[in-house]
MIBADO-327687 format. One record per residue (C-alpha): x, y, z; residue in three letters; residue number from 0. Coordinates in steps of 0.5 Angstrom, whole numbers, plus 2048, in hexadecimal, padded with zeros to 3 digits. Example, Ala and Ser with C-alpha at 12.3 -4.5 7.8 and 13.67 -1.06 7.14 Angstrom:
[[819,7F7,810],'ALA',0]
[[81B,7FE,80E],'SER',1]
***
This chain:
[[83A,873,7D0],'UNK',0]
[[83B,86E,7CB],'UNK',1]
[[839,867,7CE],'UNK',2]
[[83B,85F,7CB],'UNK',3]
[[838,859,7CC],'UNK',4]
[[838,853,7CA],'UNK',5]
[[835,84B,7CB],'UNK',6]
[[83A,845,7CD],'UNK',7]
[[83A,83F,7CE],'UNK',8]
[[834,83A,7CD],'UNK',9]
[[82D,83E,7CC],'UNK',10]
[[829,83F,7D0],'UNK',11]
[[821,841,7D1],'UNK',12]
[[820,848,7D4],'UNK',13]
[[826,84A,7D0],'UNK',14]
[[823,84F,7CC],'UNK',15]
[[81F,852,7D2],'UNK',16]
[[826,853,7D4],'UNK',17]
[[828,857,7CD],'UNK',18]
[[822,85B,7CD],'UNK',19]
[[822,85D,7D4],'UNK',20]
[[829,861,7D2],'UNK',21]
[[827,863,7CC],'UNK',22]
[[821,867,7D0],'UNK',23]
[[824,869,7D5],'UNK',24]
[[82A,86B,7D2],'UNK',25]
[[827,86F,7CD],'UNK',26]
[[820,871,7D0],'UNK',27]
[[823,873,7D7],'UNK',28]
[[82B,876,7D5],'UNK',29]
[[82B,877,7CE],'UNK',30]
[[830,872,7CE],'UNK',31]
[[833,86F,7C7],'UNK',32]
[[833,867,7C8],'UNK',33]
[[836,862,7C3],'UNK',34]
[[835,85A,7C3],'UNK',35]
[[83B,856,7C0],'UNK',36]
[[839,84F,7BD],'UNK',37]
[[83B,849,7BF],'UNK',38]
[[83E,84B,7C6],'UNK',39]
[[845,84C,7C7],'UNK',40]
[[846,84A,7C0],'UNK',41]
[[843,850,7BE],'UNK',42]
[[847,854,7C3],'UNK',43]
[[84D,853,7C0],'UNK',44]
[[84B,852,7B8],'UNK',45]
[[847,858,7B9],'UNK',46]
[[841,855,7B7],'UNK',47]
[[83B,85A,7BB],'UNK',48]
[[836,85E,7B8],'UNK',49]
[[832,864,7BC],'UNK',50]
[[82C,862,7C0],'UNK',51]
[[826,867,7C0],'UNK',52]
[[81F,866,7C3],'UNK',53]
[[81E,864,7BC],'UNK',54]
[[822,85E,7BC],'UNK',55]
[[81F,85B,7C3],'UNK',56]
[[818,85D,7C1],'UNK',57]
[[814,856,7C1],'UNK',58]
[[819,852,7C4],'UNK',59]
[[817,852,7CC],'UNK',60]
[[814,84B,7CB],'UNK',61]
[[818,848,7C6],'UNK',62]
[[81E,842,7C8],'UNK',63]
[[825,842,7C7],'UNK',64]
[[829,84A,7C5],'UNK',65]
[[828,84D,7BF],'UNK',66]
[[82F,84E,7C0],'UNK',67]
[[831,847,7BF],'UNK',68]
[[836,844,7C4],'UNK',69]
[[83C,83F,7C4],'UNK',70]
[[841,83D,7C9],'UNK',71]
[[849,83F,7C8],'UNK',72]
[[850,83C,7C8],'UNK',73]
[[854,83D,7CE],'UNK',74]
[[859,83F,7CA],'UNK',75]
[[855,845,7C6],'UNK',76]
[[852,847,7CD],'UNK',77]
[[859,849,7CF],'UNK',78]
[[85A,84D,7CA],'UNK',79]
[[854,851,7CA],'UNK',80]
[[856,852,7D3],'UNK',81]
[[85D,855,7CF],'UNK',82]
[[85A,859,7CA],'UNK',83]
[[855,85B,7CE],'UNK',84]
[[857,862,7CE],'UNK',85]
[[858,862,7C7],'UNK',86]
[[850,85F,7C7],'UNK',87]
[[84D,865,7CA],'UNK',88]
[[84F,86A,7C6],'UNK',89]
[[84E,867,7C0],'UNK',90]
[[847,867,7C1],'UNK',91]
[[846,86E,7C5],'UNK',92]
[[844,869,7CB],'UNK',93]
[[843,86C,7D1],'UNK',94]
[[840,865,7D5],'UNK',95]
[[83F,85E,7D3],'UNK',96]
[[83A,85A,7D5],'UNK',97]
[[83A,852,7D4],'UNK',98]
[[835,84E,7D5],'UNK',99]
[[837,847,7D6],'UNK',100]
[[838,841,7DA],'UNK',101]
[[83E,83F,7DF],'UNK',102]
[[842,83E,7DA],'UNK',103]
[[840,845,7D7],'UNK',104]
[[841,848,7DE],'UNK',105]
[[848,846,7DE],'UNK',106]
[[84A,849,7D8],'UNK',107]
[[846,84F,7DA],'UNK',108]
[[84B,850,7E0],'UNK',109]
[[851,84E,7DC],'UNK',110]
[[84F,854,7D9],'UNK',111]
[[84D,859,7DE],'UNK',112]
[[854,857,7E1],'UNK',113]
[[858,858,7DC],'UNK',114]
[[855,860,7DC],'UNK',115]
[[84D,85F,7D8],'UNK',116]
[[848,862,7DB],'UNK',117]
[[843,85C,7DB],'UNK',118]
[[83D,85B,7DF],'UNK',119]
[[83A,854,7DE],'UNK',120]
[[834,851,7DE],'UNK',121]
[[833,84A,7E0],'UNK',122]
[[82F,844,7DC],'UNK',123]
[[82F,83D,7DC],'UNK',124]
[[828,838,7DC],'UNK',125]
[[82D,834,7E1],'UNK',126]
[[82B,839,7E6],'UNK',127]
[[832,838,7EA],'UNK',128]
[[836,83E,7EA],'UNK',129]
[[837,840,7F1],'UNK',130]
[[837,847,7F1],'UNK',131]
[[830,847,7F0],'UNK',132]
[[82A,844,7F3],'UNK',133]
[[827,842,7EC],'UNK',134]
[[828,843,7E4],'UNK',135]
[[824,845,7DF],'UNK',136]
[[822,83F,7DB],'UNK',137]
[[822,83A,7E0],'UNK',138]
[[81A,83C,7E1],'UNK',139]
[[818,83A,7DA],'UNK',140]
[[81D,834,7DA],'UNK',141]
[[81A,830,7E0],'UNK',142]
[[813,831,7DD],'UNK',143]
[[815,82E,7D6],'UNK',144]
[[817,828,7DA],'UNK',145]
[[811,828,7DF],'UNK',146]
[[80D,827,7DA],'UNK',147]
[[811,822,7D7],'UNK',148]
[[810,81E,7DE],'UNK',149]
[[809,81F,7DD],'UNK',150]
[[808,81D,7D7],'UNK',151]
[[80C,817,7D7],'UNK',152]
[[809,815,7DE],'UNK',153]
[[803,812,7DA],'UNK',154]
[[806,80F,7D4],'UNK',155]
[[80A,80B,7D9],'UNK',156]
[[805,809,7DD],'UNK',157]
[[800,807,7D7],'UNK',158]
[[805,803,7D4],'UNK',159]
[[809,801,7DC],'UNK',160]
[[80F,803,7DA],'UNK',161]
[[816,807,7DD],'UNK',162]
[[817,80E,7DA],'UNK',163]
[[81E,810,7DB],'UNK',164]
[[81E,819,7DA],'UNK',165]
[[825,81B,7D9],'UNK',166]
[[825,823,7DA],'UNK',167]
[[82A,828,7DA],'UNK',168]
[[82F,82A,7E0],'UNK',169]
[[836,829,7DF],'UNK',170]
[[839,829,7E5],'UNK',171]
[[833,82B,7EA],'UNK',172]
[[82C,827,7EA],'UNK',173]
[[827,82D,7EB],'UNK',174]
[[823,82C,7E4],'UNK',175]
[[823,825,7E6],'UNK',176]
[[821,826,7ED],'UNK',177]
[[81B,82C,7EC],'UNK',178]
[[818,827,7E6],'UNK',179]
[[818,822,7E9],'UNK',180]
[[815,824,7F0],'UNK',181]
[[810,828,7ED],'UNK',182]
[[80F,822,7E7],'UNK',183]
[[80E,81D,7ED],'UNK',184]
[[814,818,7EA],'UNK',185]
[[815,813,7EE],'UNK',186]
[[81C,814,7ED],'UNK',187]
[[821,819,7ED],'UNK',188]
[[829,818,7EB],'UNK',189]
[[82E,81F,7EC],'UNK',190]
[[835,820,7EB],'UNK',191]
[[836,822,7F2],'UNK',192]
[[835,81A,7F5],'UNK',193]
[[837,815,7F1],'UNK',194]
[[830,810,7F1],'UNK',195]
[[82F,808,7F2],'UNK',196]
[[82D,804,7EC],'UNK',197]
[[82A,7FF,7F1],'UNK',198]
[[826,804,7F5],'UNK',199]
[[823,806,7EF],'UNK',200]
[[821,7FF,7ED],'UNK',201]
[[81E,7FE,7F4],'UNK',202]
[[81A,803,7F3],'UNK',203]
[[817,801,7ED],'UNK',204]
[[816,7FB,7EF],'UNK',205]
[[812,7FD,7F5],'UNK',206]
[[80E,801,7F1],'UNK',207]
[[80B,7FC,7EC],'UNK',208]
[[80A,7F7,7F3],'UNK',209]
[[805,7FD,7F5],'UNK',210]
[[802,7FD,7EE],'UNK',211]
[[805,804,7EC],'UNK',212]
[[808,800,7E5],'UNK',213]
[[80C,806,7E3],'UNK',214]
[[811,80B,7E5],'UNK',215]
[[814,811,7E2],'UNK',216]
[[81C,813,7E5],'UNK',217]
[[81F,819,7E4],'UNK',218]
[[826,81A,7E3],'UNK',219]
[[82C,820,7E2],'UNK',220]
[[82F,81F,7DC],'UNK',221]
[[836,81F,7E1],'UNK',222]
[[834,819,7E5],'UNK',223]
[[838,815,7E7],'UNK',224]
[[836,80D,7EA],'UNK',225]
[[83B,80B,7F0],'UNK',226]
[[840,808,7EE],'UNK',227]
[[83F,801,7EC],'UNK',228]
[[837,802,7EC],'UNK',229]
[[837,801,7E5],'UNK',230]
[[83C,802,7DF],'UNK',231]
[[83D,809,7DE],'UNK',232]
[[844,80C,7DB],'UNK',233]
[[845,814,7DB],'UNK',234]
[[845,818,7D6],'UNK',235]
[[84A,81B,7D2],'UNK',236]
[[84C,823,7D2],'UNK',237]
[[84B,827,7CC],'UNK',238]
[[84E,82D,7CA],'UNK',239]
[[84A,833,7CF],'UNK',240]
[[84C,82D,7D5],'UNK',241]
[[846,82A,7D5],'UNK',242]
[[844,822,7D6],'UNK',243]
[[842,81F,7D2],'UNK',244]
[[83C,81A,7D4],'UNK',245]
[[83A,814,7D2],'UNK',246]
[[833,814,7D3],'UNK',247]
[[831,812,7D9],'UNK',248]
[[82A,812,7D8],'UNK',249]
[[82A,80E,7D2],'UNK',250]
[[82F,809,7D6],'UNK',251]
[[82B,809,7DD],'UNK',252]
[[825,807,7D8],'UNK',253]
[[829,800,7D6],'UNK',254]
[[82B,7FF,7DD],'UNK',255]
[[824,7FF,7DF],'UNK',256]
[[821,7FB,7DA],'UNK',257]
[[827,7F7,7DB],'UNK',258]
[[825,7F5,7E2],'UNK',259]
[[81E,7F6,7E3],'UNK',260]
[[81B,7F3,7DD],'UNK',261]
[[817,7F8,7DC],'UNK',262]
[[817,7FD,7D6],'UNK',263]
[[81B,804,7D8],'UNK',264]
[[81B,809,7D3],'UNK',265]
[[820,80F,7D3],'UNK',266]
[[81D,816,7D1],'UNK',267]
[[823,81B,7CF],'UNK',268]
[[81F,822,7D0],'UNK',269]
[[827,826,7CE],'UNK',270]
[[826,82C,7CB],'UNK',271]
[[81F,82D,7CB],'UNK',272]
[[81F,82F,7D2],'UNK',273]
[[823,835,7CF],'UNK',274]
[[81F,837,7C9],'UNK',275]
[[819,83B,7C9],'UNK',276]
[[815,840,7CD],'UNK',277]
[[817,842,7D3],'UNK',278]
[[812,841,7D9],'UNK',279]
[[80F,848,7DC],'UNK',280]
[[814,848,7E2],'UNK',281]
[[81B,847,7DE],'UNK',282]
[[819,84D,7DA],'UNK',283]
[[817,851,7DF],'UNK',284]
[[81E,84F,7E3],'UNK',285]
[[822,850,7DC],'UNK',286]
[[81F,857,7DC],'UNK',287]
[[821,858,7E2],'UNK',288]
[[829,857,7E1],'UNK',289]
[[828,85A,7DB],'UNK',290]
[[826,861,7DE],'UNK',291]
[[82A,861,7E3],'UNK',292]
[[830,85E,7DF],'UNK',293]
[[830,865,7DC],'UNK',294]
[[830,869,7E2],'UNK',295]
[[835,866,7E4],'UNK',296]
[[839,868,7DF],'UNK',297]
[[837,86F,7E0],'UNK',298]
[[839,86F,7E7],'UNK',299]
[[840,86C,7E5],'UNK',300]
[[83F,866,7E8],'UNK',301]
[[843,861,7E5],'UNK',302]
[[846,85A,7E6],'UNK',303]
[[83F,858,7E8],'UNK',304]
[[839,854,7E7],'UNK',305]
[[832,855,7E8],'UNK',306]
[[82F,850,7ED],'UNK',307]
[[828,84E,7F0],'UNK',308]
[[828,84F,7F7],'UNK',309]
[[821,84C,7FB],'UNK',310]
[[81D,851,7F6],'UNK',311]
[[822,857,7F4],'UNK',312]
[[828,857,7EF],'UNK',313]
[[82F,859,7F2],'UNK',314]
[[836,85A,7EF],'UNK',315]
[[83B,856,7F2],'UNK',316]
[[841,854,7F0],'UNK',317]
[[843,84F,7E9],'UNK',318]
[[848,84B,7ED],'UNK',319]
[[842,849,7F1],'UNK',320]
[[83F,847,7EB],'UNK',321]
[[844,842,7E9],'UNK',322]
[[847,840,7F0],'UNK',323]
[[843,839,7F1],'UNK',324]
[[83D,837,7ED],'UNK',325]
[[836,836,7F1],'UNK',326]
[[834,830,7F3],'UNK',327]
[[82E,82D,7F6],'UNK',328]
[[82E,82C,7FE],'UNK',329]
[[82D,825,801],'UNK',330]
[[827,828,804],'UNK',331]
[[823,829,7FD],'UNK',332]
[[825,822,7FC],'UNK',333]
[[823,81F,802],'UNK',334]
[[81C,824,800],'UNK',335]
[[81C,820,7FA],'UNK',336]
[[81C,81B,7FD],'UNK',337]
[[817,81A,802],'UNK',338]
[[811,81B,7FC],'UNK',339]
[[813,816,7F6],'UNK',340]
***
C-alpha cells in the first residue's frame, strides 16, 4: 500500500508525533510506502511531497510543529482537488490519504472521501472543540503553557497590585481558557459560549482589593464576546478561510478595567506560543496513537473516518461527525469554574 499524508491548517504540537507514528507503522507493521505532501493540500494539488522513511521521522517525536509544513487553502482550490481527486490518487500511486488537521482540515478531508478518495482523517486542534472526539492532541501542551503563564503573572500582579488580562486561544470554544484558568486559580475566566458582564467583572476586582487581595488575573478566549452594551466591542471582519477576524478582546477589556476601576490592567497576549514547542507527554502518546491506528484503518479499508478518543480507547467514526457541530463547553463546567474563583 502506498499511503499519503499530510499537515493542514494551523500547527499544532504532537503533529510530528502523528507522522512518525504512520511512518512506523506503516513501514515496520505492512511494509508500506508512505508519502508526505508539503504544505497540506497545497501540496496535493501542486505535487510538492517527498517519501518519508523511518529516517525521515527519526528524532522528530518531541519536536513541535510538522516537519511537513502546513498552511490553509482556498475554498476555491479545495473544490478543485474534491473534482480531481481521482486524477490525484493515481498520479501519486495513493492507495490512502491521511490529513491530519483541524475542523477545517476535516472537512476538506470529507469533501474528498465524498467525491471517491480513500481518506482516513486525524483530528488536530490545541482548541479541543471537535465533537467527535473526546480530546485533541495538542490541547494538553497548550493549557499547560497557559497555566504557566497564569502562575507566573499571579506574582507580578500581586507585587506590583495590578490586574492582568491573559488572552489565550479558543475561537469559538473556550476549553484552553477554561482548564488554565482553573488549573492557574484566575479569578476570572470569559469564554466564547457566554456573553460575560463587564460590571461583574468590576465587582469582583473591587471586593478583592477591599479584602486585601490587591490583585487579580482574568483569563479570557480570544472569542469572547461582552454582553451586549457592556463595553465597546465591534465584531470583527471575516477573511478569506471565513474566519472572524478579532479585535483583540483582551487588549480592549484591559483599557475598559483600567478605565473604570483606576487601577493599573495589563493585557498579556500569549498567541502563538500555546502552539509552539515540545508537546507534553500526553499529546504525544494520544498522537501516537491515532497515527498507529490511522494506518490500520486504512488496511482494513475503512475509509471516510476519523480517529477519536473515546474515554481511553481510539475509535473510528465517521467524518461527518467531526464537522457536523463544534464541541463546546457545558454550562456545567462553567458553573464548576465558577464555584472556585
Amino acid at each position: 500500500m502506498r499511503i499519503g499524508v499530510l499537515t493542514a491548517g494551523g500547527d499544532c504540537p504532537g503533529l510530528n508525533a502523528v507522522i512518525r507514528s504512520v511512518v512506523h507503522r506503516a513501514v515496520v507493521g505492512h511494509g508500506d510506502e508512505v508519502i508526505g505532501f508539503e504544505d497540506g493540500f497545497k501540496g496535493l494539488l501542486d505535487g510538492h511531497y517527498r517519501p518519508l522513511d523511518l529516517n525521515a521521522v527519526s528524532g522528530i517525536l518531541a519536536r513541535g510543529g510538522t516537519i511537513l509544513g502546513s498552511a490553509r487553502l482556498e475554498r476555491d482550490r479545495l473544490r478543485e482537488a474534491a473534482e480531481n481527486c481521482a486524477e490525484l490518487s493515481r498520479r501519486y500511486g495513493m492507495d490512502a490519504l491521511i490529513p491530519i488537521g483541524g475542523e477545517g482540515t476535516l472537512t476538506a478531508a470529507r469533501m474528498l472521501s465524498d467525491a471517491g478518495m480513500p481518506v482516513v482523517g486525524v483530528p488536530k486542534t490545541i482548541d479541543n472543540d471537535i465533537s467527535a472526539t473526546d480530546r485533541t492532541f495538542g490541547f494538553d501542551t497548550a493549557v499547560g503553557v497557559a497555566t504557566e503563564a497564569i502562575d507566573r503573572l499571579k506574582t507580578t500582579a500581586e507585587s506590583h497590585q495590578r490586574v492582568m488580562v491573559v488572552e489565550v486561544m479558543g475561537r469559538h470554544a473556550g476549553w484552553i481558557a477554561l482548564e488554565s484558568g482553573m488549573a492557574g486559580g484566575a479569578h476570572g475566566i470569559c469564554l466564547p459560549e457566554r456573553k460575560f458582564q463587564v460590571e461583574d467583572l468590576v465587582k469582583m476586582v473591587e471586593e478583592r482589593f477591599a479584602r486585601g487581595k490587591k490583585f487579580a488575573v482574568i483569563c479570557v478566549a480570544e472569542g469572547a464576546h461582552p454582553a451586549e452594551g457592556s463595553m465597546p466591542y465591534a465584531k470583527g471582519a471575516i477573511d478569506q478561510f471565513g474566519h472572524e477576524r478579532f479585535q483583540g478582546i483582551g487588549n480592549r477589556l484591559a483599557v475598559e478595567l483600567e478605565t473604570r476601576l483606576g487601577k493599573e490592567a495589563r493585557p498579556v497576549i500569549l498567541g502563538h506560543v500555546q502552539r509552539g514547542g515540545t508537546p507534553t507527554a500526553y499529546d504525544r502518546v494520544l498522537a501516537t496513537r491515532f497515527g498507529w491506528h490511522a494506518v490500520e484503518a486504512a488496511h482494513r479499508g475503512d475509509f471516510g473516518r476519523m480517529t477519536a478518543l473515546r474515554g481511553n480507547d481510539i475509535e473510528m467514526v465517521p467524518l461527518a461527525d467531526a464537522v457536523t457541530q463544534l464541541k463546546h463547553v457545558p454550562l456545567e463546567r462553567m458553573h464548576e469554574a465558577e464555584s472556585v474563583f
